[in-house]
Every structure is written in C-alpha cells, then in structure tokens.
N, CA, C and O atoms as a MOPAC input file, in Angstrom:
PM7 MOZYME 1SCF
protein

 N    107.80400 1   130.12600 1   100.66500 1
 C    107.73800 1   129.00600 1    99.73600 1
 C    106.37100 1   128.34800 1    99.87800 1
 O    105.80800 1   128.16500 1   100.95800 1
 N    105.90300 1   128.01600 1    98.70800 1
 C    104.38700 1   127.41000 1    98.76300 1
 C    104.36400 1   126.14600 1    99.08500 1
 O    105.49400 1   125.77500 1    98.76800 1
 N    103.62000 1   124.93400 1    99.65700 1
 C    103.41000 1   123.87800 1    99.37900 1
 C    104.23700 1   122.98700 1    97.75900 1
 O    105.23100 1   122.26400 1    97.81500 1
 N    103.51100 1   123.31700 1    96.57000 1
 C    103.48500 1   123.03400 1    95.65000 1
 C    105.33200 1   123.42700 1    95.45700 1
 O    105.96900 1   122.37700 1    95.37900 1
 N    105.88900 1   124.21400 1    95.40400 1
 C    107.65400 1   124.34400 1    95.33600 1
 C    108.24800 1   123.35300 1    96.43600 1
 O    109.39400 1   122.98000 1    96.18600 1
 N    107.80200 1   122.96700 1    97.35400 1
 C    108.27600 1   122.33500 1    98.28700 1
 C    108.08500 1   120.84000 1    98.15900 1
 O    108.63200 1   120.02400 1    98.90100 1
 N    107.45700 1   120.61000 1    97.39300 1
 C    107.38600 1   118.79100 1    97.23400 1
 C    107.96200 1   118.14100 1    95.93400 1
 O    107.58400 1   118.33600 1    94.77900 1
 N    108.74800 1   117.50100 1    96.28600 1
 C    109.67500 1   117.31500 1    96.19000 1
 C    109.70900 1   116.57000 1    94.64600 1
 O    108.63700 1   116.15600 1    94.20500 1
 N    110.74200 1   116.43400 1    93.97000 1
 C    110.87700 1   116.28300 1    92.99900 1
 C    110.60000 1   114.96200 1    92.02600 1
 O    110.56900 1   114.91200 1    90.79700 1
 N    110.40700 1   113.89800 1    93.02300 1
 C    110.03800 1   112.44500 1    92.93200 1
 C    108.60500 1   112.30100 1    92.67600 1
 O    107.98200 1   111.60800 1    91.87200 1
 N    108.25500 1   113.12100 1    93.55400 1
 C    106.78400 1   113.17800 1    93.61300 1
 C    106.30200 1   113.65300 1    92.33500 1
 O    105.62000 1   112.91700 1    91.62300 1
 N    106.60700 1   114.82400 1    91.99700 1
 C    105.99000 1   115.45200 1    90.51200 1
 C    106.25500 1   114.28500 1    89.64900 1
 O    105.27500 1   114.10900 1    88.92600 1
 N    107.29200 1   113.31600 1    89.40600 1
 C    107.63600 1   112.45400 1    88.31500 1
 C    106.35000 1   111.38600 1    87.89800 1
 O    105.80600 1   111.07800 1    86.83800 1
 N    106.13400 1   110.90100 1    89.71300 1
 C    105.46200 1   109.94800 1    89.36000 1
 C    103.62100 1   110.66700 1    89.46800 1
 O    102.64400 1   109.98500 1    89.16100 1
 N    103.53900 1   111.99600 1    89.91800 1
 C    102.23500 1   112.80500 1    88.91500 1
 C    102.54300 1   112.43100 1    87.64500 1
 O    101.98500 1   111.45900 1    87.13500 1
 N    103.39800 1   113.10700 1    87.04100 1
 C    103.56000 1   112.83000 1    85.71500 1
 C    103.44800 1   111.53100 1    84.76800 1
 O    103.08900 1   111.31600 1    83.61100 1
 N    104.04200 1   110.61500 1    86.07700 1
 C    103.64100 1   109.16800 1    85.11800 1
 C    102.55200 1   108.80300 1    84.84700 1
 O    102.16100 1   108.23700 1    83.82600 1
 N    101.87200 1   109.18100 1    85.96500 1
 C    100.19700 1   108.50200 1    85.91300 1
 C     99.45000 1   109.55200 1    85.14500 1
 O     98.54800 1   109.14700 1    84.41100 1
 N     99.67300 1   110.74800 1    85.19800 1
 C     99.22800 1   111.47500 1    84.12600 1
 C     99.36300 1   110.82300 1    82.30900 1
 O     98.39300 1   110.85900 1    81.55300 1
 N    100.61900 1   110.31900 1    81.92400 1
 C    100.56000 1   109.67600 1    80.89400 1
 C    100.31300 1   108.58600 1    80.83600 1
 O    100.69800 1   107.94800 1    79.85600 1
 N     99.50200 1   107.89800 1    81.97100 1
 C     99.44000 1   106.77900 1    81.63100 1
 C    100.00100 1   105.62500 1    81.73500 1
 O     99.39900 1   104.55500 1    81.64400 1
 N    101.41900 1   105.78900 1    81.97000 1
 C    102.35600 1   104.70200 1    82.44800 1
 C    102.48800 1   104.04800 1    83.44600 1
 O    101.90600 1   104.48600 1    84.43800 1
 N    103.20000 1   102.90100 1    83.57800 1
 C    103.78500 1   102.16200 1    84.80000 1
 C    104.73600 1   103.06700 1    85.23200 1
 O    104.98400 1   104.04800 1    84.53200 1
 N    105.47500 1   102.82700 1    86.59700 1
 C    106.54200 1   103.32400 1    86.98000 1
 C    107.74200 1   102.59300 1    86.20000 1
 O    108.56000 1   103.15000 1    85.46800 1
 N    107.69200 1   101.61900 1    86.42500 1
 C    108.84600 1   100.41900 1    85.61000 1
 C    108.80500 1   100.99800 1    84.20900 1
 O    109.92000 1   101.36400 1    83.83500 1
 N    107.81600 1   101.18500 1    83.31900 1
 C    108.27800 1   101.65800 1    81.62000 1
 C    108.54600 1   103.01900 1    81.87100 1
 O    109.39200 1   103.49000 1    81.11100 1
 N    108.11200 1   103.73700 1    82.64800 1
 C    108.60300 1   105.14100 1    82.31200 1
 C    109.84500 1   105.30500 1    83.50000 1
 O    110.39300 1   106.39700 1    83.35400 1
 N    110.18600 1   104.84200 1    84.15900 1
 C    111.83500 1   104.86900 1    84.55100 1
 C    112.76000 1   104.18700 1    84.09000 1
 O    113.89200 1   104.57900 1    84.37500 1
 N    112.63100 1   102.94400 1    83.22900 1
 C    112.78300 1   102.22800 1    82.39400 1
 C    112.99900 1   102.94600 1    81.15400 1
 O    114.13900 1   102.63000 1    80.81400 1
 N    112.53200 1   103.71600 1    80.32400 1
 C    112.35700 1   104.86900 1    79.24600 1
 C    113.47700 1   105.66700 1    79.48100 1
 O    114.33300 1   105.86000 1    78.61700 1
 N    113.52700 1   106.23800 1    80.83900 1
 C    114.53700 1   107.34300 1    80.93700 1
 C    115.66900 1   106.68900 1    81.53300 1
 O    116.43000 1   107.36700 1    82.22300 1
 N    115.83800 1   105.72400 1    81.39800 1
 C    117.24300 1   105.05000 1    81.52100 1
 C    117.59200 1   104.90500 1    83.20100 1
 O    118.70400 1   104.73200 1    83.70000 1
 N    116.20800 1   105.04000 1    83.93500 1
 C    116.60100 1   105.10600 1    86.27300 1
 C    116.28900 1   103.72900 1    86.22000 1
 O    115.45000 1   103.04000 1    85.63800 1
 N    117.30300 1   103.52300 1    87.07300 1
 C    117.00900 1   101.72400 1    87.51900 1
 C    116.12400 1   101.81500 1    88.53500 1
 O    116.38700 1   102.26000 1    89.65300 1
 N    115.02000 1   101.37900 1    88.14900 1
 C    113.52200 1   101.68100 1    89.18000 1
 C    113.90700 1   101.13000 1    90.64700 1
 O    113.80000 1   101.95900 1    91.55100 1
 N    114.28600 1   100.00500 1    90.95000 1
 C    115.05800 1    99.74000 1    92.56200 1
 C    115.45200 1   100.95400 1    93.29100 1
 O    115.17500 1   101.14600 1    94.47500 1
 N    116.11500 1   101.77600 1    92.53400 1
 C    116.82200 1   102.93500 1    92.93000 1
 C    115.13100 1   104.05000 1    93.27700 1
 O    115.12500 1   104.58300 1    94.38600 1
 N    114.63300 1   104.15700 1    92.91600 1
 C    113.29600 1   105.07800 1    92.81000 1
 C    112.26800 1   104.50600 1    93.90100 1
 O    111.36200 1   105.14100 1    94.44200 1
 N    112.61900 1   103.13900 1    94.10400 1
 C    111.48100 1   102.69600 1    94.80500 1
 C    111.99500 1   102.56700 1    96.35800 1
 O    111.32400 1   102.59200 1    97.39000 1
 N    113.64500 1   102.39600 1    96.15000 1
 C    114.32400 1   102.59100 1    98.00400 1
 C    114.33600 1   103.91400 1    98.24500 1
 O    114.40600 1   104.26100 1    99.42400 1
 N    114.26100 1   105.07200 1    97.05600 1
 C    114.09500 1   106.56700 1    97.31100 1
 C    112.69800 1   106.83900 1    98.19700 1
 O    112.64200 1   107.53000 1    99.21500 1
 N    111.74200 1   106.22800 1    97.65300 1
 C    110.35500 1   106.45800 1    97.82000 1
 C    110.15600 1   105.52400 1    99.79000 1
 O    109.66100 1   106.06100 1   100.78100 1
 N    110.68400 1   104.24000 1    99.71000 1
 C    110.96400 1   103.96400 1   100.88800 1
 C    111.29900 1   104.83600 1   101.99100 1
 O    110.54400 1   105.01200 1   102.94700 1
 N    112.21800 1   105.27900 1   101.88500 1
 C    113.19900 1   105.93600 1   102.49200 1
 C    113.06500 1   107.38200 1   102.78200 1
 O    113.84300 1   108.03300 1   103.48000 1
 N    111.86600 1   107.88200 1   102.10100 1
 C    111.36700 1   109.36600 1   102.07800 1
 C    112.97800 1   110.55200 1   101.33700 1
 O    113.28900 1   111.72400 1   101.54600 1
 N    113.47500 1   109.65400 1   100.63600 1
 C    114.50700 1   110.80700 1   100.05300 1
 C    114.10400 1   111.14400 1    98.63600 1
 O    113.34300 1   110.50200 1    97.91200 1
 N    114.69700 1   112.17500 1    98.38900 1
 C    114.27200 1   112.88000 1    96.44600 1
 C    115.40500 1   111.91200 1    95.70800 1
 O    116.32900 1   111.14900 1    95.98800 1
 N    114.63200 1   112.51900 1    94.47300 1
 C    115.85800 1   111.84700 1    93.44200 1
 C    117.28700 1   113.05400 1    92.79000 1
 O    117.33600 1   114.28100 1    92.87200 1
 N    118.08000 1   112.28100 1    92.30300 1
 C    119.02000 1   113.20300 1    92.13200 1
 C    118.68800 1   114.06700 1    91.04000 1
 O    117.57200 1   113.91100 1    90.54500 1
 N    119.32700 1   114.81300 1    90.64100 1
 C    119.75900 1   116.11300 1    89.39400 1
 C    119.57400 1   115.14600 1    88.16900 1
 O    118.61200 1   115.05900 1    87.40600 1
 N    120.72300 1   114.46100 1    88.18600 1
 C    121.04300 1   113.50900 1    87.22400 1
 C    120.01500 1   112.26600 1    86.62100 1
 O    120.17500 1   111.68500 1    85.54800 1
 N    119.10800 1   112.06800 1    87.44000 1
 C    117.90700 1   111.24800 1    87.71000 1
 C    117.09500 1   112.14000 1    87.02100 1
 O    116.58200 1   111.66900 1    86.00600 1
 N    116.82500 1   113.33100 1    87.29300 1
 C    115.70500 1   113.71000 1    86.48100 1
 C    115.58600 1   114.56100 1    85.23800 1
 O    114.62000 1   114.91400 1    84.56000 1
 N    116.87300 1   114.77000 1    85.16200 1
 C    117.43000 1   115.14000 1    83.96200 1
 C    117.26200 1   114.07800 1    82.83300 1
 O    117.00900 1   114.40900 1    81.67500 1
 N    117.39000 1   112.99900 1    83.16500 1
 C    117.41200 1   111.69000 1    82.46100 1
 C    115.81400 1   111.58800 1    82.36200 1
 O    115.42100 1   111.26800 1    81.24000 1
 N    114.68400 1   111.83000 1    83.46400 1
 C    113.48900 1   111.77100 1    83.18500 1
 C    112.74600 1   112.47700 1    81.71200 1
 O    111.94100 1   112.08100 1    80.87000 1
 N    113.76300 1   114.11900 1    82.03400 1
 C    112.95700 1   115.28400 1    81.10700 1
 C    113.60100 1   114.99800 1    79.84300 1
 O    113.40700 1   115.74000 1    78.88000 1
 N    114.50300 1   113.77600 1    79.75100 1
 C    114.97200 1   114.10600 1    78.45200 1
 C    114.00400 1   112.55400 1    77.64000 1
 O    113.80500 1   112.50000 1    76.42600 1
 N    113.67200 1   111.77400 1    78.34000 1
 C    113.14800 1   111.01700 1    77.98900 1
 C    111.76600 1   111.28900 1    77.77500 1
 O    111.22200 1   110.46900 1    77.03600 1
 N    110.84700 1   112.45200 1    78.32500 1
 C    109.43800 1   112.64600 1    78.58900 1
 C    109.72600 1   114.59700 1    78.10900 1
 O    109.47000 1   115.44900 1    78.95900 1
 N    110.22800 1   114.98400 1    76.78300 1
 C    110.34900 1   116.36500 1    76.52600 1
 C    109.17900 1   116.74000 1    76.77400 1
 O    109.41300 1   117.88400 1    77.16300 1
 N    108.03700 1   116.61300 1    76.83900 1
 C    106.73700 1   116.91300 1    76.69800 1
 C    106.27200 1   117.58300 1    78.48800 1
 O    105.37500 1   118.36300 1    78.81300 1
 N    107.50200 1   116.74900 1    79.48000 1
 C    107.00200 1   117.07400 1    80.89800 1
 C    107.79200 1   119.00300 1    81.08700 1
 O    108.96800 1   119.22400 1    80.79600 1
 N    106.97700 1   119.94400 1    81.52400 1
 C    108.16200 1   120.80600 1    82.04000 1
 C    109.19900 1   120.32900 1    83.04300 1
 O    109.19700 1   119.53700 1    83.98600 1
 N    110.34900 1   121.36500 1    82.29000 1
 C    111.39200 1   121.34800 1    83.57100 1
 C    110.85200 1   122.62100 1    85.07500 1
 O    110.90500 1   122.55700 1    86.30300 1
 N    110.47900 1   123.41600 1    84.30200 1
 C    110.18600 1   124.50600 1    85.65900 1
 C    109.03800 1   123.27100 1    86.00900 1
 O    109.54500 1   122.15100 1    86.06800 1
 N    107.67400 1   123.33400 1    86.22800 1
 C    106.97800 1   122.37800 1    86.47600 1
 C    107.54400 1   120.81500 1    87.72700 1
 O    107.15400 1   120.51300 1    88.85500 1
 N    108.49800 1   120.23400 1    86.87100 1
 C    109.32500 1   119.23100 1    87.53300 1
 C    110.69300 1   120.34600 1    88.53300 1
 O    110.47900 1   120.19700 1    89.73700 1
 N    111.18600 1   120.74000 1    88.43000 1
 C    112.02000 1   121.09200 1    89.58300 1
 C    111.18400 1   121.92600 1    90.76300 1
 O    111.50800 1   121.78700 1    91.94300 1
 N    110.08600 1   122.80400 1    90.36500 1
 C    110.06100 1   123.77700 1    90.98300 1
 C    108.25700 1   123.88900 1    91.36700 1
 O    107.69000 1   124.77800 1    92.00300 1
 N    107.78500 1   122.91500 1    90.86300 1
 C    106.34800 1   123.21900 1    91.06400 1
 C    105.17200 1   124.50900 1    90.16100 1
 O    103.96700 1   124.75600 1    90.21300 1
 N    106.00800 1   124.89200 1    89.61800 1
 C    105.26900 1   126.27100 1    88.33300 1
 C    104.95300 1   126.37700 1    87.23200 1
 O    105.75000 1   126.07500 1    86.34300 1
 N    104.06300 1   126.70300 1    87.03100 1
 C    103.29900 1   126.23400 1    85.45400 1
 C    103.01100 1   125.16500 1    85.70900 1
 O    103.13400 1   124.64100 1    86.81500 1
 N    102.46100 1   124.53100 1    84.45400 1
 C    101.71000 1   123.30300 1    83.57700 1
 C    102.27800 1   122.42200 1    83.88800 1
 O    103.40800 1   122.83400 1    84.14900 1
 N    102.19800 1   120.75800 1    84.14000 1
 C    102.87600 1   120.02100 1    83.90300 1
 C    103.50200 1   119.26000 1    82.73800 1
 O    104.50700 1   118.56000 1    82.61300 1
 N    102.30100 1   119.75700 1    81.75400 1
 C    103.37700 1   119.67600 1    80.24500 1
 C    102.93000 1   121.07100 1    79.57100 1
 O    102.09400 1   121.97300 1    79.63400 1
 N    104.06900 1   120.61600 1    78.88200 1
 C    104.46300 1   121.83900 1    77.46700 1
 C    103.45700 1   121.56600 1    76.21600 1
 O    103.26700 1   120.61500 1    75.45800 1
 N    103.05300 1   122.52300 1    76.33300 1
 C    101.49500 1   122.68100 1    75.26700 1
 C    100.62500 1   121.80200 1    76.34800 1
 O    100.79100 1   121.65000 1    77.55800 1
 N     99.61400 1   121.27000 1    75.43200 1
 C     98.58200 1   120.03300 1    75.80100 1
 C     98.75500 1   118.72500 1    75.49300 1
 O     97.86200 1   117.98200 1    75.08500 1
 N    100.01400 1   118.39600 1    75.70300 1
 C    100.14000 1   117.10500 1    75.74800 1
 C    100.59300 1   116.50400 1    77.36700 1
 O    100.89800 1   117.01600 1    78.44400 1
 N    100.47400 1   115.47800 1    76.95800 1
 C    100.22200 1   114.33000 1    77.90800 1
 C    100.22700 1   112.84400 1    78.10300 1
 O     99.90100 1   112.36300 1    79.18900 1

C-alpha cells in the first residue's frame, strides 16, 4: 500500500476543500456534516465515516470517489475545481 491509499479519508476532503476554495464550515455545511463532528474527528486523529463522505461526494459531484476513498487518479472529474 502506498502512502497516498493510506491517508486517510478526512484528509483528502479537506485537500479538496481548499482546493475549491472553501471554508471548512460552508463546505461541510453544503454536504449536510455537522462540522463539530469533523473537527473532534480531526482532534482525535480518527477518519470520517462512509456515510460522512458519501454526503461529501454527493454534495461536491465534481470531487472523485476513487480519488476520495482510495487516493487514485485526479482529485476532480474533468478540470474542475
């Protein structure tokens, strides 16, 4: 397993946020995560759930899912961002 598959799934999100530009608060806010919950994750050194980021990719279609679960490919689909 590479580095990049191994880190963890929280982490790619908030690449992704700052990649578009966002706060953490509007873009967990967007996908419906009560940011408290994201920020005692981040405390606490734990990932986020299934259900958590499912709720991310459906709010941000533009982020990959391989990308976000797994570290492979692009972080978005086409050239957006």
């Amino acid at each position: 397993m590479n580095n990049q598959s191994a880190q963890p799934v929280l982490d790619r999100m908030l690449q992704a946020i700052k990649a578009m530009h966002l706060t953490k608060v509007a873009a967990f806010s967007k996908a419906g995560i009560v940011p408290s919950a994201i920020y005692y994750a981040l405390r606490i050194g734990k990932d986020i759930g299934v259900a958590s980021s499912q709720r991310f990719l459906d709010a941000f279609p533009n982020v990959s899912s391989d990308w976000l679960y797994n570290g492979a490919g692009e972080m978005f689909i086409g050239n957006d961002a």
